[in-house]
ROSE-4610 file (N, C-alpha, C; in Angstrom, 1 decimal, always signed):
// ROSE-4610
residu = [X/X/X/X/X/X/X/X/X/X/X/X/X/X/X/X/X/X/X/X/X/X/X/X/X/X/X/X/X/X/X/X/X/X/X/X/X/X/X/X/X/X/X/X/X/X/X/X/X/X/X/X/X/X/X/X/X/X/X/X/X/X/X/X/X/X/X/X/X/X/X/X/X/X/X/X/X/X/X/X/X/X/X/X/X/X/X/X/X/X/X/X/X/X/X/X/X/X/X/X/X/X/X/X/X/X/X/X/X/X/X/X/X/X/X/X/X/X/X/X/X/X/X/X/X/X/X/X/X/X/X/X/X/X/X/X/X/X/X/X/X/X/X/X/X/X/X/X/X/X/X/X/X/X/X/X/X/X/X/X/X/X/X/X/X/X/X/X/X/X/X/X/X/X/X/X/X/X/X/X/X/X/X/X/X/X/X/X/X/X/X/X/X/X/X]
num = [1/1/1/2/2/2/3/3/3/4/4/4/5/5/5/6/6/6/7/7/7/8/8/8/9/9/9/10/10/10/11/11/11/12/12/12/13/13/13/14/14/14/15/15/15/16/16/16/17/17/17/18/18/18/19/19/19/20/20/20/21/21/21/22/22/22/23/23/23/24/24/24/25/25/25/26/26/26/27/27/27/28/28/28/29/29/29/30/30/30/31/31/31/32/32/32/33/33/33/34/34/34/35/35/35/36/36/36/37/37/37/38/38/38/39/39/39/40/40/40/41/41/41/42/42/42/43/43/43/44/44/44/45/45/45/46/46/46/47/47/47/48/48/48/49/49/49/50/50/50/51/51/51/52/52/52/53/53/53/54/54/54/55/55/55/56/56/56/57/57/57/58/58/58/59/59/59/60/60/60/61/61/61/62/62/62/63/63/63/64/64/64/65/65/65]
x = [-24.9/-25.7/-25.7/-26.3/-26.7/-27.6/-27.5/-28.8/-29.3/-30.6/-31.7/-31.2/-30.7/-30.5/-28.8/-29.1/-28.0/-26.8/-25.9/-24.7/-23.4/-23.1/-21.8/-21.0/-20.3/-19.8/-18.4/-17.2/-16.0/-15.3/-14.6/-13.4/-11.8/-11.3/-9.8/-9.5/-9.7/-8.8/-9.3/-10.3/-10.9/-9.9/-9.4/-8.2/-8.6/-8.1/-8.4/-7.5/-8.8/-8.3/-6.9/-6.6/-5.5/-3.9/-4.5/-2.8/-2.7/-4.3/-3.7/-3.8/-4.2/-4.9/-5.9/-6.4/-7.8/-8.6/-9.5/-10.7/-11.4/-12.0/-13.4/-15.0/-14.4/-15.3/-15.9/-16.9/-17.4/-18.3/-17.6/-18.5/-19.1/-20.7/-21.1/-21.3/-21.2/-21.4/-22.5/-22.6/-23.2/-22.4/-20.9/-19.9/-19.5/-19.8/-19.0/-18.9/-18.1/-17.5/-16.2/-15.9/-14.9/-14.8/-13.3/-13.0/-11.9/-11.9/-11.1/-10.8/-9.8/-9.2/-9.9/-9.8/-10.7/-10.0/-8.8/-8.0/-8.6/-8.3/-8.8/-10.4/-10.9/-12.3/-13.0/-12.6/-12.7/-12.1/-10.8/-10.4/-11.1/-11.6/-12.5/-13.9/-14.8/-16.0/-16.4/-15.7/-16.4/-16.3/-15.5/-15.5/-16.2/-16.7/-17.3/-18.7/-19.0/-20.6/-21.8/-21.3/-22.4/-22.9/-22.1/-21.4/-22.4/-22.5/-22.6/-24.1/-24.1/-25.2/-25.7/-24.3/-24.6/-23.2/-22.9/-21.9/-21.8/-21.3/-20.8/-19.9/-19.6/-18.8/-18.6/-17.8/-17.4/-16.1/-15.7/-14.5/-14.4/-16.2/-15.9/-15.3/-15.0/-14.5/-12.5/-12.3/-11.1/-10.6/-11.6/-11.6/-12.0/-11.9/-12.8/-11.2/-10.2/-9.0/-8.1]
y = [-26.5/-25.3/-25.0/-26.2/-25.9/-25.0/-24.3/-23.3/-23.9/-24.0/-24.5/-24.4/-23.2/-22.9/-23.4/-24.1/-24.3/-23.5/-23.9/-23.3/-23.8/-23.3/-23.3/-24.6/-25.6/-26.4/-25.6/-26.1/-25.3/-26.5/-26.0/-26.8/-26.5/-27.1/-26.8/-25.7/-24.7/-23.1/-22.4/-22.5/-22.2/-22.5/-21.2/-21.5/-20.6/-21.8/-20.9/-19.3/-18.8/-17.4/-17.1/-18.4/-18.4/-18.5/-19.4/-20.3/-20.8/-20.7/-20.5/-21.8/-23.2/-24.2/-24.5/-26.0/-25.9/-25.6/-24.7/-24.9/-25.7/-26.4/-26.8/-26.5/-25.6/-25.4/-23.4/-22.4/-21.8/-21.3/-19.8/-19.5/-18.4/-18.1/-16.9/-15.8/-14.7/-13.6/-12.5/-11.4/-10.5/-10.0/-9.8/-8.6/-9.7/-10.5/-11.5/-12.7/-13.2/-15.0/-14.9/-16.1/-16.4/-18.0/-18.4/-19.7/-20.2/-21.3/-22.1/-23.8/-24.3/-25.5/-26.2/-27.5/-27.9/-28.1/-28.1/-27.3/-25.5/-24.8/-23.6/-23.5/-24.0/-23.8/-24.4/-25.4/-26.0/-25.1/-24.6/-24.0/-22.4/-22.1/-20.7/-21.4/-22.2/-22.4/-22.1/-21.9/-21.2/-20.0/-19.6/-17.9/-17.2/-17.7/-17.0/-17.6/-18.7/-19.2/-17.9/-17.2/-15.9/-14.8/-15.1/-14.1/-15.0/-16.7/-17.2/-17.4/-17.1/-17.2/-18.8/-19.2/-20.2/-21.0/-22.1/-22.8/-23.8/-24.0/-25.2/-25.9/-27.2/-28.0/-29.1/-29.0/-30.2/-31.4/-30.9/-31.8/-33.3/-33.8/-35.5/-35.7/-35.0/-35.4/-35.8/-35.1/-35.5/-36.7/-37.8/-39.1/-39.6/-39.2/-39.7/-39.8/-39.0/-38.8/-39.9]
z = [-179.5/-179.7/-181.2/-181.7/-183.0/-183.7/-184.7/-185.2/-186.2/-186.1/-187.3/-188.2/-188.8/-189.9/-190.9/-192.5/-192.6/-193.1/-192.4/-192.1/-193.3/-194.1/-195.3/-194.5/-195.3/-194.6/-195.0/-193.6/-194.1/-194.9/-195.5/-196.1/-196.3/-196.4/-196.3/-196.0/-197.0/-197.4/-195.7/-195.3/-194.0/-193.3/-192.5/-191.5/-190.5/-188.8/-187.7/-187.0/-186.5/-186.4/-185.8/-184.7/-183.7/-184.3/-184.6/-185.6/-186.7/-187.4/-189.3/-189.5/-188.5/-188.8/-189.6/-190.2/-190.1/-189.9/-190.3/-188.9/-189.3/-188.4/-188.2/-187.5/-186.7/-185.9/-185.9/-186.7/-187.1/-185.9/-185.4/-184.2/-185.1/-184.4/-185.3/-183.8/-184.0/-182.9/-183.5/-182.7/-183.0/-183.9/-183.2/-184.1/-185.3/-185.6/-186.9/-186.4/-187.1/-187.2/-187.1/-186.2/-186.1/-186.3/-186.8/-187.0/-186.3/-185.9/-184.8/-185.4/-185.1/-185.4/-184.1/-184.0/-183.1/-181.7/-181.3/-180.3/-179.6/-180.5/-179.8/-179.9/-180.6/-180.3/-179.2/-178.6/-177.6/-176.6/-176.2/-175.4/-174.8/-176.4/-176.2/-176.1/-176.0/-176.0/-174.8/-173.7/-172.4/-172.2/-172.7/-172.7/-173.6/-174.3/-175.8/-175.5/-175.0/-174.7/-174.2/-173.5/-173.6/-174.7/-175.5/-176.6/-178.6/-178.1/-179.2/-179.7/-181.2/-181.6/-182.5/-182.9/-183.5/-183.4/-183.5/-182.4/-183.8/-185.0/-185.9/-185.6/-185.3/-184.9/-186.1/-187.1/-188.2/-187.2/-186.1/-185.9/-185.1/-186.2/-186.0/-187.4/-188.4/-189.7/-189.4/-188.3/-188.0/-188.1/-187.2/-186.6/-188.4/-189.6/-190.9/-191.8/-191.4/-192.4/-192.5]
């Protein structure tokens, strides 16, 4: 659920909302953004899927390190 439009790539200092991980993965909502390591963002992507406006996923760079 990609959005046309482009989206800031994250990079390191970018840490997920849950556990202070990486993130890689950039949810956008109505109420704001949230950021997720690519563990919890996967874990929340079904619960947050009604809620998402734009869905960033960077976590093939994982498989790149």
């Amino acid at each position: 659920m990609e959005d046309i439009r482009e989206v800031e790539k994250l990079v390191a200092s970018d840490r997920c909302d849950v556990c202070g991980a990486q993130a890689y993965i950039r949810v956008q909502l109505d109420s704001g953004e949230l950021l997720f390591c690519a563990h919890h963002g996967n874990a929340n992507k079904e619960k947050l899927q009604p809620l998402i406006i734009n869905w960033h996923d960077q976590s093939e760079e994982l498989n790149q390190k």
